[in-house]
C-alpha positions as CSV (number, residue, x, y, z in Angstrom):
1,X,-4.4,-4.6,-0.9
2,X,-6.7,-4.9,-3.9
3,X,-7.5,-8.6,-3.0
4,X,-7.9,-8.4,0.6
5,X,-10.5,-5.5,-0.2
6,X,-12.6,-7.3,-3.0
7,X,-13.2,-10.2,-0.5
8,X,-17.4,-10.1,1.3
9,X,-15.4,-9.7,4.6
10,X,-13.4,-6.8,3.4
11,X,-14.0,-4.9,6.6
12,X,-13.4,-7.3,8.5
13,X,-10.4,-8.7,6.9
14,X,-8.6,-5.1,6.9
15,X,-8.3,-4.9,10.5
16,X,-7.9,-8.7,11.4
17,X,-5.0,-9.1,8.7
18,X,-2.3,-6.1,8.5
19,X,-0.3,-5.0,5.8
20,X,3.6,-5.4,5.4
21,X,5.4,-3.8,3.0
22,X,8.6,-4.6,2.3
23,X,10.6,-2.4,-0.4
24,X,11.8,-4.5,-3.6
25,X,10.5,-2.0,-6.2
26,X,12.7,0.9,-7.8
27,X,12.2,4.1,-5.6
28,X,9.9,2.5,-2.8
29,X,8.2,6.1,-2.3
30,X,5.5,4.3,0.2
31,X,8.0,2.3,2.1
32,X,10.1,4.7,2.6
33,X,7.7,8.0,3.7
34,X,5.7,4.9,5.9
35,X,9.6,4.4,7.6
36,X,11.1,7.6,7.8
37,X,14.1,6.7,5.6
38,X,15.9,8.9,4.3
39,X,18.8,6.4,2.3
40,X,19.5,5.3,-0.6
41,X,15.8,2.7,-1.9
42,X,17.7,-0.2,-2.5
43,X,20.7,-1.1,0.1
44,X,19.8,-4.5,1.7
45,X,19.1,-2.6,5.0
46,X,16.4,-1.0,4.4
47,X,14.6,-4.4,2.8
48,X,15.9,-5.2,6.6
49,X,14.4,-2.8,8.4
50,X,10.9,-2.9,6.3
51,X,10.9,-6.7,7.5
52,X,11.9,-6.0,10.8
53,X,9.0,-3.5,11.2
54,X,6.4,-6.6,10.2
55,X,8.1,-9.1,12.7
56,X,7.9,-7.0,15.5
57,X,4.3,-6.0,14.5
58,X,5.1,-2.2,14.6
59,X,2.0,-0.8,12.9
60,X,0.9,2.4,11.5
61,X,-2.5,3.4,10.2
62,X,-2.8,4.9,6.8
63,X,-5.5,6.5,4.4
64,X,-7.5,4.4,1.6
65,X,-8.6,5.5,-1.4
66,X,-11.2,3.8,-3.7
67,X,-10.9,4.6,-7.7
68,X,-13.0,2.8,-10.2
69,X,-12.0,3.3,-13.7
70,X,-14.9,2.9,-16.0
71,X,-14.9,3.2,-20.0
72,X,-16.7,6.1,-21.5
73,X,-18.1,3.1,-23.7
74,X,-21.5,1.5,-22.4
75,X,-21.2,-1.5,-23.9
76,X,-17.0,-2.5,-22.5
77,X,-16.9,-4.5,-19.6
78,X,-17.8,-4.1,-15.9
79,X,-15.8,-1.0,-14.4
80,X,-12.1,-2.0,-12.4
81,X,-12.6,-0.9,-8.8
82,X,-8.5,-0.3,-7.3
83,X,-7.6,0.7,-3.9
84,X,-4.9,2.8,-3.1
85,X,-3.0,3.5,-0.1
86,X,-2.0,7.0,1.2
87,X,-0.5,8.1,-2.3
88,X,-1.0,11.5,-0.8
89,X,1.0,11.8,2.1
90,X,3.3,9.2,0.9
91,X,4.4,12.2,-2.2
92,X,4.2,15.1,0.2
93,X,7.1,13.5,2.1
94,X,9.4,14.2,0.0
């Protein structure tokens, strides 16, 4: 998400490209609030189901968030601009 929003053409690039997730971290909070699933993170179906949801281009929009984490020091380096994707609602799920 971070590299297709740094791009000039960020704006344009979010809506002409979507997003697929597909759940191969640990608890997969996002994945699973984003796909109503309610089973256990890691069985095989789910990864399944997450890549089903891309191939057949089911899509659903989702908040943004901008943070950019700057040093209290003037003189460190240029401040890290990250992008974050619906952490609220993905939490409030469950």
């Amino acid at each position: 998400m971070t590299g297709i929003l740094r791009r000039d053409d960020a704006e344009e690039a979010i809506r002409r490209y979507p997003i697929g997730i597909i759940p191969l971290g640990d608890e997969n909070n996002f994945a699973r609030g984003l796909l109503n699933y309610k089973g256990d993170p890691k069985e095989p179906k789910f990864i399944a189901e997450a890549a089903m949801t891309v191939v057949k281009h089911k899509m659903t929009p989702s908040d943004l968030a901008e943070v950019t984490i700057v040093e209290n020091d003037s003189s460190a380096s240029d401040p890290v601009i990250l992008y974050i994707i619906d952490l609220i609602n993905c939490f409030a799920t469950f």
